[in-house]
N, CA, C and O atoms as CSV, one atom per row, in Angstrom:
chain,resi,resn,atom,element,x,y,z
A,1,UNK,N,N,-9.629,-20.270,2.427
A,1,UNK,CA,C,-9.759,-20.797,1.079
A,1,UNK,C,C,-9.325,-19.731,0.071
A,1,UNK,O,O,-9.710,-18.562,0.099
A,2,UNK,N,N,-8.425,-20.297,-0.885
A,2,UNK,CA,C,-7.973,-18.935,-1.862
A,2,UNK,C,C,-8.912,-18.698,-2.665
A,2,UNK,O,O,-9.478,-19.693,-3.115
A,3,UNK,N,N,-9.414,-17.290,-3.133
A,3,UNK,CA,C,-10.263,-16.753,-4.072
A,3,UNK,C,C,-10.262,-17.791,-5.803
A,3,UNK,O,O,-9.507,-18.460,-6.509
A,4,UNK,N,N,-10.961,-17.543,-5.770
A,4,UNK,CA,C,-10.904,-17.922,-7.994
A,4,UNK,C,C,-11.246,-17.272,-8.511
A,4,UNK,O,O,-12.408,-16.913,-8.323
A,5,UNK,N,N,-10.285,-16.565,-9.725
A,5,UNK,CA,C,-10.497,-15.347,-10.290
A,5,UNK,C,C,-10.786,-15.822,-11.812
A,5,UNK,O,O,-9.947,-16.433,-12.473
A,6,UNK,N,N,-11.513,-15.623,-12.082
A,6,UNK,CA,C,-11.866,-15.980,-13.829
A,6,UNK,C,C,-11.189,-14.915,-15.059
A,6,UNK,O,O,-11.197,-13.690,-15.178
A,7,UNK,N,N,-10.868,-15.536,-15.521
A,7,UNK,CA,C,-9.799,-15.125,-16.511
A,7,UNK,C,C,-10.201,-14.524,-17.921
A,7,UNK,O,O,-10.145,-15.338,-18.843
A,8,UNK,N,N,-10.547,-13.398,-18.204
A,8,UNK,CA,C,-11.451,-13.330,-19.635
A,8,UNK,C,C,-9.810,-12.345,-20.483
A,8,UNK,O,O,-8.903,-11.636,-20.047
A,9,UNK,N,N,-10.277,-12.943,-21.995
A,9,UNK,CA,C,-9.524,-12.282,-22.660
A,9,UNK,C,C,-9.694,-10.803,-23.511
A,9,UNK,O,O,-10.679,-10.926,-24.239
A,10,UNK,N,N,-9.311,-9.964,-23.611
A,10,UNK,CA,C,-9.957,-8.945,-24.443
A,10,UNK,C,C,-9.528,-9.705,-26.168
A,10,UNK,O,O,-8.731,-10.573,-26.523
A,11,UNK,N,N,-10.413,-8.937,-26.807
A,11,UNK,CA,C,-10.527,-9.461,-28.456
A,11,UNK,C,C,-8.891,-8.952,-28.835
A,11,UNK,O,O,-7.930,-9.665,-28.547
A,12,UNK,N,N,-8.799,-8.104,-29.271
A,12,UNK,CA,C,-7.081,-7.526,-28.963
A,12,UNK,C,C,-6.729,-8.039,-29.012
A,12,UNK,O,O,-6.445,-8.458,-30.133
A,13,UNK,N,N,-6.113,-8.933,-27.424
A,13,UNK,CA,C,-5.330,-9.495,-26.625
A,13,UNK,C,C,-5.318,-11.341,-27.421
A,13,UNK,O,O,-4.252,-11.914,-27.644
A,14,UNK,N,N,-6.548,-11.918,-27.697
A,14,UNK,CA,C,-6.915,-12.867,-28.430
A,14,UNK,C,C,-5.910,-12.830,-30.034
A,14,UNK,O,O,-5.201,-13.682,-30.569
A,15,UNK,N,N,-6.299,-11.338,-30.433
A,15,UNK,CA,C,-5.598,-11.319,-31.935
A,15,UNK,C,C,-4.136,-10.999,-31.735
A,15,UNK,O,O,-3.399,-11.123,-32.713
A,16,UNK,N,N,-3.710,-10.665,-30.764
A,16,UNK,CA,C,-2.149,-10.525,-30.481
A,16,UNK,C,C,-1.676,-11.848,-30.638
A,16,UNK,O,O,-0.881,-12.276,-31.475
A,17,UNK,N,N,-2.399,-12.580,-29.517
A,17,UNK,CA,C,-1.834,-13.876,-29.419
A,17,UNK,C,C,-2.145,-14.811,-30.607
A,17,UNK,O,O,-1.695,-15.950,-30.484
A,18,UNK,N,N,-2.623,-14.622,-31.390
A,18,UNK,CA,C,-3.227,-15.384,-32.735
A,18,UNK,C,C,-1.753,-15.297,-33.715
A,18,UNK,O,O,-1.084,-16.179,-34.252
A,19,UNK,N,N,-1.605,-13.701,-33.656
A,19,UNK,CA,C,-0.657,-13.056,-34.781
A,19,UNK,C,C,0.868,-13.692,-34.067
A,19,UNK,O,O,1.866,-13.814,-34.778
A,20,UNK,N,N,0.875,-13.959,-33.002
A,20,UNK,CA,C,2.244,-14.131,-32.355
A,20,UNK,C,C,2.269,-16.114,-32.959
A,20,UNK,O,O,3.120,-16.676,-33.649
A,21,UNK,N,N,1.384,-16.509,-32.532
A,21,UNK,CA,C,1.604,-17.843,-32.978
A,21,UNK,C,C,1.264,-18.005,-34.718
A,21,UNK,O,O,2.030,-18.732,-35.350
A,22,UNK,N,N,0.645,-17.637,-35.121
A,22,UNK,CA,C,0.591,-17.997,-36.750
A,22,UNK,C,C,2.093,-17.291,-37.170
A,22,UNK,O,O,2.417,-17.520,-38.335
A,23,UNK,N,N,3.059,-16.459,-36.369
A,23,UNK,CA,C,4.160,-15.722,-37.167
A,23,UNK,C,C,4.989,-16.708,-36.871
A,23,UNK,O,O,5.678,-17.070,-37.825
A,24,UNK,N,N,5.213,-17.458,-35.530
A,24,UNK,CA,C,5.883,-18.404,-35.255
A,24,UNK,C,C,5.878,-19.897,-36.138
A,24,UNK,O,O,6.821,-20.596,-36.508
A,25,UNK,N,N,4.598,-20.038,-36.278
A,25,UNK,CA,C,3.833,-21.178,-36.913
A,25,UNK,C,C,4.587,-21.441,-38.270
A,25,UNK,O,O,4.827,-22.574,-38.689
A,26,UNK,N,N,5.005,-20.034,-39.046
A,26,UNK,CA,C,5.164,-20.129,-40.126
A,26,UNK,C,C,6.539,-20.817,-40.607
A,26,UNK,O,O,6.575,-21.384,-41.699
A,27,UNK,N,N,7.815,-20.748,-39.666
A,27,UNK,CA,C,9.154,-21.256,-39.569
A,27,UNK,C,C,9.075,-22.431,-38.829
A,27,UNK,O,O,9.490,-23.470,-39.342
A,28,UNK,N,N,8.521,-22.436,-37.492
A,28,UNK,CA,C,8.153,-23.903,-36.460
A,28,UNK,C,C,7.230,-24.257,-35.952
A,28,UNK,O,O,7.149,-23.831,-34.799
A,29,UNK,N,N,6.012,-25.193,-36.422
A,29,UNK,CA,C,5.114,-25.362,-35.928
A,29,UNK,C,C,5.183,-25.929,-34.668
A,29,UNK,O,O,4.136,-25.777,-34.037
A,30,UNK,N,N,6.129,-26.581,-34.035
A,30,UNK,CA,C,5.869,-27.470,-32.952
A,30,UNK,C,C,6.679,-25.832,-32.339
A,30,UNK,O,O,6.163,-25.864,-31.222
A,31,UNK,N,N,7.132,-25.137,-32.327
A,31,UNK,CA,C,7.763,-24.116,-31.323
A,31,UNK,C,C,6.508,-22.887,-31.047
A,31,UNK,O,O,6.535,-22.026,-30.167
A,32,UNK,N,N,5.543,-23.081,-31.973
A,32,UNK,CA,C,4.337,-22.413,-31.839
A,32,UNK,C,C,3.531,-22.376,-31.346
A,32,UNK,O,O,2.865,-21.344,-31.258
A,33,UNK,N,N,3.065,-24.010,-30.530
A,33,UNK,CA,C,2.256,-24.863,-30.238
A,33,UNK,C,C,2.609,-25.407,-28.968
A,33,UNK,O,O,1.888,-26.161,-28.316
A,34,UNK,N,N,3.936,-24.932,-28.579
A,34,UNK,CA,C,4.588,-25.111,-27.484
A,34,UNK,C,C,4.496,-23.547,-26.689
A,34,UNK,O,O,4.244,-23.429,-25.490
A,35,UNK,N,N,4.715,-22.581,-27.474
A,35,UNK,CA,C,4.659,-21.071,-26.985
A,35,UNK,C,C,2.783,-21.131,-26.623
A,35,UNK,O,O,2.399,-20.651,-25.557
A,36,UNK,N,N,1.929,-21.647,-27.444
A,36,UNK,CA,C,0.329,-21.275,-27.541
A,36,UNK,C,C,0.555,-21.727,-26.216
A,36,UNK,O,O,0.839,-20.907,-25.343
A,37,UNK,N,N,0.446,-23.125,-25.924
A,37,UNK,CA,C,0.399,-24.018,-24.716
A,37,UNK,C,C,0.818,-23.200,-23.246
A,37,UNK,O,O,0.194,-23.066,-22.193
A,38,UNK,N,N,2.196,-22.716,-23.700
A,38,UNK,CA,C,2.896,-22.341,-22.349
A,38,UNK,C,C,2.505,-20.833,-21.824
A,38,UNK,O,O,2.773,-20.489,-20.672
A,39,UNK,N,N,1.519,-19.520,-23.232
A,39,UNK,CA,C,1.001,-18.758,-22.808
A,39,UNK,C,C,-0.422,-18.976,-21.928
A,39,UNK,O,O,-0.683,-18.686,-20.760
A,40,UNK,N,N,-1.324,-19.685,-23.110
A,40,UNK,CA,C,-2.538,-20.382,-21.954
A,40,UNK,C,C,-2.324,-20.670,-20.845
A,40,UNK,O,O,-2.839,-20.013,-19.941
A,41,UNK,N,N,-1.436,-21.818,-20.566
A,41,UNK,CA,C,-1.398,-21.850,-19.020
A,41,UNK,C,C,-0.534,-21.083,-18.055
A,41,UNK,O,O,-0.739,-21.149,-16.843
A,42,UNK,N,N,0.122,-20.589,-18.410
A,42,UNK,CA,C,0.559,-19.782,-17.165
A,42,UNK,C,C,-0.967,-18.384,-17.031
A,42,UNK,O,O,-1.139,-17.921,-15.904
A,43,UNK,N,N,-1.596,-18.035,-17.802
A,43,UNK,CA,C,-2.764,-16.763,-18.245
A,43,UNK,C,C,-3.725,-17.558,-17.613
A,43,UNK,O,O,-4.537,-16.827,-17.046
A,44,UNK,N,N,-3.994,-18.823,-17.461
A,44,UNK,CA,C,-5.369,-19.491,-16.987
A,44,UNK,C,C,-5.160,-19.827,-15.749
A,44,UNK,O,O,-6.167,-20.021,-15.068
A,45,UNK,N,N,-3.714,-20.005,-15.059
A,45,UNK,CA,C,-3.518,-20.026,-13.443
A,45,UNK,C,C,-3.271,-18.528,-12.467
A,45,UNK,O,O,-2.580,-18.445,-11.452
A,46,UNK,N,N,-3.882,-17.677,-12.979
A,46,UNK,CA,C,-3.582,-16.427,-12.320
A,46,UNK,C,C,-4.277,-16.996,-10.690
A,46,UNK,O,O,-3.794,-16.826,-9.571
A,47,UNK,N,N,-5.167,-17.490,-10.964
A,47,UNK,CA,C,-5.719,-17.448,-9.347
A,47,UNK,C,C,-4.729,-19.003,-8.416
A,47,UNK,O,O,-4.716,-20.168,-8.815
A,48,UNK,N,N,-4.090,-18.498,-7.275
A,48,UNK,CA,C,-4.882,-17.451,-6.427
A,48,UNK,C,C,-4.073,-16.308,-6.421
A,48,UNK,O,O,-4.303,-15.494,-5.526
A,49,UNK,N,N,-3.103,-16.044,-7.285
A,49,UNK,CA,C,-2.428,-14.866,-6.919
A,49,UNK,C,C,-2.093,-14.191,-8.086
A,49,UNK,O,O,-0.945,-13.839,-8.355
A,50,UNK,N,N,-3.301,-13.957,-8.952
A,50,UNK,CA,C,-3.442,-12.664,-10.177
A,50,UNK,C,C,-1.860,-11.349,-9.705
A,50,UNK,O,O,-1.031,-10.943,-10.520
A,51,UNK,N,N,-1.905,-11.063,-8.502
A,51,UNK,CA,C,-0.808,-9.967,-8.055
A,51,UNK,C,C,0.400,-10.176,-8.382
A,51,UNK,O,O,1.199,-9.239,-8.394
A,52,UNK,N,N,0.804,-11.569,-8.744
A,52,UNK,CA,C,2.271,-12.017,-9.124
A,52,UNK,C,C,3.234,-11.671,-9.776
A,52,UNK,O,O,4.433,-11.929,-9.676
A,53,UNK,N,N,2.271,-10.661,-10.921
A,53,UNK,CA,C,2.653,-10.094,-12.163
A,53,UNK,C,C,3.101,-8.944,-11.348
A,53,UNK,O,O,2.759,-8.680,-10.196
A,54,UNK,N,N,4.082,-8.168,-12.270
A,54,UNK,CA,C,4.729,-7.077,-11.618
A,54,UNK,C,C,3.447,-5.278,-12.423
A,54,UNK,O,O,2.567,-5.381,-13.277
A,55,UNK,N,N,3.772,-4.316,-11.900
A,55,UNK,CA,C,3.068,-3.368,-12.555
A,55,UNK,C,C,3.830,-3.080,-13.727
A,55,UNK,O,O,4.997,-3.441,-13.883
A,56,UNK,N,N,3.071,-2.343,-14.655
A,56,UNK,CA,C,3.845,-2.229,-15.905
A,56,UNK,C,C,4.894,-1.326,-15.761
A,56,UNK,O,O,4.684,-0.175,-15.377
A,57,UNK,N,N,6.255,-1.835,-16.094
A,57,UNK,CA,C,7.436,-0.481,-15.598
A,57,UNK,C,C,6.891,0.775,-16.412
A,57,UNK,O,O,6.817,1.830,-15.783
A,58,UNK,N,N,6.562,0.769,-17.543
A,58,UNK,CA,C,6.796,2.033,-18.496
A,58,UNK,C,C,5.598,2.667,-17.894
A,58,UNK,O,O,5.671,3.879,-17.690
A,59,UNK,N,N,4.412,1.988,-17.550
A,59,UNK,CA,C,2.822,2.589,-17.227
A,59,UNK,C,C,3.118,3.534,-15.560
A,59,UNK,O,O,2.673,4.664,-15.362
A,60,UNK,N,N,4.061,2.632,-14.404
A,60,UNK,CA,C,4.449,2.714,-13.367
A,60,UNK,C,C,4.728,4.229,-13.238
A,60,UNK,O,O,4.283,4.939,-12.337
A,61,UNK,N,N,5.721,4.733,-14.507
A,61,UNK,CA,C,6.699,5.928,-14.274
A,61,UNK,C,C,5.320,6.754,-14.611
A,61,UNK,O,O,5.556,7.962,-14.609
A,62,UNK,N,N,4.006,6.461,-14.888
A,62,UNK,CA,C,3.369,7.610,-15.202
A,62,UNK,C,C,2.394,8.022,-14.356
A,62,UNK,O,O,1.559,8.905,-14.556
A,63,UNK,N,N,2.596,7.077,-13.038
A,63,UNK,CA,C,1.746,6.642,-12.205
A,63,UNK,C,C,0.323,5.953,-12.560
A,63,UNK,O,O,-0.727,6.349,-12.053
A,64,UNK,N,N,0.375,5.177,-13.227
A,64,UNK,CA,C,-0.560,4.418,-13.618
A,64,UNK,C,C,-0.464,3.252,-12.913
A,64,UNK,O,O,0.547,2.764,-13.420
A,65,UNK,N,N,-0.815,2.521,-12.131
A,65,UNK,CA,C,-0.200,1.456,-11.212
A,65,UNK,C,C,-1.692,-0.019,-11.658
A,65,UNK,O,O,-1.585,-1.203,-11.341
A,66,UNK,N,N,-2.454,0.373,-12.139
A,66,UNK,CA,C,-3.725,-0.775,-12.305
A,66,UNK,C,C,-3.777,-1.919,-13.472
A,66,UNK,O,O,-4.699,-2.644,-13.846
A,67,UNK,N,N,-2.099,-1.760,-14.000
A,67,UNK,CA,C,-2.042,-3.065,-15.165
A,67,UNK,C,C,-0.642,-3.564,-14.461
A,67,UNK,O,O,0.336,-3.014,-13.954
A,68,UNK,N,N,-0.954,-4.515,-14.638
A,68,UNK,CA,C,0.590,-5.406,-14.530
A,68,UNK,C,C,0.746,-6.737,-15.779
A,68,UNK,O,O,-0.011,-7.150,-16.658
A,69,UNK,N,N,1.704,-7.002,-15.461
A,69,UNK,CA,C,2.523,-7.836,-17.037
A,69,UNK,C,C,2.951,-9.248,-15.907
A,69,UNK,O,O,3.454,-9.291,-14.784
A,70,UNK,N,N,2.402,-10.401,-16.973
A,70,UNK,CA,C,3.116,-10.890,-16.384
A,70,UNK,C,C,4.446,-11.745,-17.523
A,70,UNK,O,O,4.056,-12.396,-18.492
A,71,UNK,N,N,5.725,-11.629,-17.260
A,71,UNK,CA,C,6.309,-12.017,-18.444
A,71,UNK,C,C,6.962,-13.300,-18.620
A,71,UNK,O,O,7.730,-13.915,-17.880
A,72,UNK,N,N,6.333,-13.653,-20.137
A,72,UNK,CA,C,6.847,-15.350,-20.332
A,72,UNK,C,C,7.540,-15.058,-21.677
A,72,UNK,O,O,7.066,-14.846,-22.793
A,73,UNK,N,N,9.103,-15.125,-21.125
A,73,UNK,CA,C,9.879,-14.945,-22.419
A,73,UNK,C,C,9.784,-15.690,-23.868
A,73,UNK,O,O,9.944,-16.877,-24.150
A,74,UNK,N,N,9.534,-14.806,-24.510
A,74,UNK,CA,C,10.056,-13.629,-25.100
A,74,UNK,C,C,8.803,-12.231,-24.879
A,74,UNK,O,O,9.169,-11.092,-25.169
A,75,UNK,N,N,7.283,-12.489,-24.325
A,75,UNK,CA,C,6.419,-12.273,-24.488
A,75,UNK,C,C,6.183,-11.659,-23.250
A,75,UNK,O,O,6.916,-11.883,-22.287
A,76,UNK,N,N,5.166,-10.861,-23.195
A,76,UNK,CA,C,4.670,-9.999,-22.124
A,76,UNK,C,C,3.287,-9.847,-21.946
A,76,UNK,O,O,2.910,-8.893,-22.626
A,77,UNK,N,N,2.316,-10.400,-21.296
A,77,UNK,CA,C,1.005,-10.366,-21.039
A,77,UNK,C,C,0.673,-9.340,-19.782
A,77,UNK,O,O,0.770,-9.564,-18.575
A,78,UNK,N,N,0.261,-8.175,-20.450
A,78,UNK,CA,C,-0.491,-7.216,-19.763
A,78,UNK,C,C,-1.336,-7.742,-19.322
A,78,UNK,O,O,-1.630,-8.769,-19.933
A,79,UNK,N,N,-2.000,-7.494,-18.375
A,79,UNK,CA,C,-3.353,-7.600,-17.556
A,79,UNK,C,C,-4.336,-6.669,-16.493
A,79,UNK,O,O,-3.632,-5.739,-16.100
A,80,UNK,N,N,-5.155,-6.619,-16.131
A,80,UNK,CA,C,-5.681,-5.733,-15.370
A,80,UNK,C,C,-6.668,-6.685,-14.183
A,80,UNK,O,O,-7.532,-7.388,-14.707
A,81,UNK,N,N,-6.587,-6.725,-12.867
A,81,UNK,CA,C,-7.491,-7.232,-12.156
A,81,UNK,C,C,-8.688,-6.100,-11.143
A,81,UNK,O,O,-8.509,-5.099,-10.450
A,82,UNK,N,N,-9.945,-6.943,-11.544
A,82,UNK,CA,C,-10.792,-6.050,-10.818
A,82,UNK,C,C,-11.816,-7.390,-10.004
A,82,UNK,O,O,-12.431,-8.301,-10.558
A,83,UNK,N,N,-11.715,-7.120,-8.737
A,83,UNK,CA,C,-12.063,-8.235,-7.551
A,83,UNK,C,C,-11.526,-9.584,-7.681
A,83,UNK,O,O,-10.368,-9.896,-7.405
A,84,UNK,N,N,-12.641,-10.545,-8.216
A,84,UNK,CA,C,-12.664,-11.834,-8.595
A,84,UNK,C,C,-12.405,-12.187,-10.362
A,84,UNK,O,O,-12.801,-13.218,-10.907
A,85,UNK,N,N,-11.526,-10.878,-11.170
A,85,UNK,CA,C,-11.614,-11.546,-12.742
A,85,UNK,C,C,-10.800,-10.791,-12.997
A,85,UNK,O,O,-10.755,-9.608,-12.661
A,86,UNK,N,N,-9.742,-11.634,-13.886
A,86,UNK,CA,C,-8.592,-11.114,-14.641
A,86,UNK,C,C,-8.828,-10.780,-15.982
A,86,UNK,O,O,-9.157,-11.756,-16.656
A,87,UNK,N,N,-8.763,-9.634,-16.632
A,87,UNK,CA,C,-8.630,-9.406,-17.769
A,87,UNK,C,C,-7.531,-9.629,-18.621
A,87,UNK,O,O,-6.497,-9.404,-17.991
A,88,UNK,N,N,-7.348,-9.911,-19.567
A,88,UNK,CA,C,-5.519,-10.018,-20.396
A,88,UNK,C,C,-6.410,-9.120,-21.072
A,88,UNK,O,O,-7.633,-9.238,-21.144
A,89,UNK,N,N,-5.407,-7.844,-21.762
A,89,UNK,CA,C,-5.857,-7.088,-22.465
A,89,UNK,C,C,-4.434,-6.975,-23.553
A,89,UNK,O,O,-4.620,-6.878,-24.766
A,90,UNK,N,N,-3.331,-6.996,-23.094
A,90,UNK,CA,C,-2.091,-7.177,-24.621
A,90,UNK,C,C,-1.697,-8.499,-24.117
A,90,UNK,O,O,-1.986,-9.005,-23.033
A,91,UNK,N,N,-0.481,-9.324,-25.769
A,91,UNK,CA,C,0.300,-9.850,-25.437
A,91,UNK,C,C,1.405,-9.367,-26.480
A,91,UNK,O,O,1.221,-9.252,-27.692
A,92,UNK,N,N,2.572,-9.106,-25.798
A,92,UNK,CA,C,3.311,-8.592,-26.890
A,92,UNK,C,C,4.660,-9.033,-26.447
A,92,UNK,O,O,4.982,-9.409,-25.319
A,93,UNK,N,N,5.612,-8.898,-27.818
A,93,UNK,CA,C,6.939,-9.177,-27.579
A,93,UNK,C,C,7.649,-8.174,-27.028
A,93,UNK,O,O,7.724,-7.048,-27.520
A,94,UNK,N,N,8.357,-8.641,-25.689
A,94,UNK,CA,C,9.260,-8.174,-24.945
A,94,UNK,C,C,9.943,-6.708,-25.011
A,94,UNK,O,O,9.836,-5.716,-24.291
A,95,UNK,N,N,10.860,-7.052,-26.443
A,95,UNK,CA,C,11.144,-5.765,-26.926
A,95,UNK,C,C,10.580,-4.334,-27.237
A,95,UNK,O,O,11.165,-3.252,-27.276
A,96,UNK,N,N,9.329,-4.642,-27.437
A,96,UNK,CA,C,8.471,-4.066,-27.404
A,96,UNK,C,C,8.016,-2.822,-26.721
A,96,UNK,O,O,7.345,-3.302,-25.808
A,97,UNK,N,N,7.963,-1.720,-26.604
A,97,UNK,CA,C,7.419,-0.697,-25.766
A,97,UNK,C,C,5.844,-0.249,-25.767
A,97,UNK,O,O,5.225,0.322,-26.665
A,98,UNK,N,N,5.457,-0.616,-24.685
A,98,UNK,CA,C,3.946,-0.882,-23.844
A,98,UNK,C,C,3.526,0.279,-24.841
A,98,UNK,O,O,2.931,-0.057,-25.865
A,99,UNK,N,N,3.831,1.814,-24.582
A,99,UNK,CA,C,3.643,3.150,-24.698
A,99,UNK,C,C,3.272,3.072,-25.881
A,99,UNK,O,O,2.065,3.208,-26.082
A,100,UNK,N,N,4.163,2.834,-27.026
A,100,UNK,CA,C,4.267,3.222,-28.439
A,100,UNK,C,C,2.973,1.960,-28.857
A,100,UNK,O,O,2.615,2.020,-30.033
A,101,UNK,N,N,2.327,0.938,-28.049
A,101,UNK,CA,C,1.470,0.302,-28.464
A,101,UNK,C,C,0.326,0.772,-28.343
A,101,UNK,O,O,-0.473,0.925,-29.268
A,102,UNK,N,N,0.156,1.029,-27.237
A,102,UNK,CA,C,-0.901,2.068,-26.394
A,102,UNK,C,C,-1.673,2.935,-27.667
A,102,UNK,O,O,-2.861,2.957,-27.988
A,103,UNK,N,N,-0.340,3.719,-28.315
A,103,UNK,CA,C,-0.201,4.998,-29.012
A,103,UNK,C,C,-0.926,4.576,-30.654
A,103,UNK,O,O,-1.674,5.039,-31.514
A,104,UNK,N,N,-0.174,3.488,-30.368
A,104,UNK,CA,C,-0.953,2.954,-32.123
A,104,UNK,C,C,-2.061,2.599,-32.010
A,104,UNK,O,O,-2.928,2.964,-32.804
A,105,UNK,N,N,-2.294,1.830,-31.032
A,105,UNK,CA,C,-4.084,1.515,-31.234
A,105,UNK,C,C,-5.086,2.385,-30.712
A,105,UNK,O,O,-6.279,2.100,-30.815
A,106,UNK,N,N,-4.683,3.427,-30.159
A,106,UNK,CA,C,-5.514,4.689,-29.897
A,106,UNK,C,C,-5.580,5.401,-31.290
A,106,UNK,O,O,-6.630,5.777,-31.813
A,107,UNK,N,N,-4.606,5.507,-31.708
A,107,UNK,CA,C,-4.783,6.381,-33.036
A,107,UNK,C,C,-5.610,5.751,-34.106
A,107,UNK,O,O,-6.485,6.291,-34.783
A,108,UNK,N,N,-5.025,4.044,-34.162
A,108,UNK,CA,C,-6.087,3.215,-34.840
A,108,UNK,C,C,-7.717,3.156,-35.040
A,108,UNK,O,O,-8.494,3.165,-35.994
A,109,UNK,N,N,-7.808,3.085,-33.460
A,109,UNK,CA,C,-9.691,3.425,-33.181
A,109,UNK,C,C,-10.537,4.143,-33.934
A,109,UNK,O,O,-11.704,3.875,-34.222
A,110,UNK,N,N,-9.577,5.514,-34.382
A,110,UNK,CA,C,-9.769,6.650,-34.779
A,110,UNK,C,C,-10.336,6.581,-36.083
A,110,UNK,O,O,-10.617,7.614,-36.689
């Protein structure tokens, strides 16, 4: 029987995805509402195979190997799994570099 992994979001990760669809929202609502839709569900079927996602390339080169992304173009959902529960902790656009995000909201905390 395959595992079920429960899916929690970090607050962050919630306001990423908030800011990504209200920016979209603002030129196409139905292309917003179609992106909300198509991030939820691919993020709410991780189980049974949360591993699908690849490790983060940029995190990879630092040997950091315990987040992986899984990516739904244009967008990139970081994640972290520990046993039976998936965390989403970013969602960010593609272009984007993991590192320099990392970098801002550490300094942010501050």
């Amino acid at each position: 029987m395959a595992k079920e992994y429960k899916v929690y979001w970090a607050e962050v990760a919630e306001e990423d995805l908030r800011a990504i669809i209200e920016y979209i929202r603002a030129d196409n609502p139905s292309l917003a509402k179609d992106n909300l839709r198509k991030i939820r569900s691919k993020t709410s079927n991780f189980h049974p195979f949360p591993q699908r996602g690849r490790v983060v390339p940029e995190l990879k080169g630092c040997g950091i190997l315990q987040y992986r992304e899984l990516v739904i173009p244009p967008w990139r959902v970081i994640y972290r799994i520990s046993e039976f529960e998936v965390y989403v902790l970013l969602v960010i656009d593609s272009q984007r570099n993991v590192e320099d995000i990392l970098l801002e909201r550490l300094v942010r905390k501050r």
